[in-house]
N, C-alpha and C positions, 0 to 999 in steps of 0.2 A: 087580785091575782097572786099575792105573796103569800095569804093565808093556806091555802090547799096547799102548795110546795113546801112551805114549812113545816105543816102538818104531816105531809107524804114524807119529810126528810127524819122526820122526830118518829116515826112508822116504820121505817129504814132502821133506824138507829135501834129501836126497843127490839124488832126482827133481830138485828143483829147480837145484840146483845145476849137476846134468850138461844140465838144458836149456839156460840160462843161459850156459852155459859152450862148447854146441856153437853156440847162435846167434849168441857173441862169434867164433865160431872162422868162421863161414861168414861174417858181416858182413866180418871182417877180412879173408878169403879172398877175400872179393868186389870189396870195394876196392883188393886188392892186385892182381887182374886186371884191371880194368875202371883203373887209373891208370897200369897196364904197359901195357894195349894203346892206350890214348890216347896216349902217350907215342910208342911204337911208332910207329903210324899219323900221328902228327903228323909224326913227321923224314922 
């Protein structure tokens, strides 16, 4: 009974992980465009 919950918990965790990980990746995405094109548009 411990194998499935620790597999379902290590499942959780990798889940977690790649949300985490793509919503650092669009935040950073985001501000790396939105600081180019103000920059841009400023000169």
């Amino acid at each position: 009974m411990q194998l499935p919950r620790k597999a379902a918990k290590l499942e959780w965790n990798l889940n977690t992980t790649i949300n985490l990980m793509t919503l650092i990746g669009i935040l950073t995405g985001g501000i790396y465009i939105w600081t180019n094109t103000t920059v841009i548009s400023k000169t």
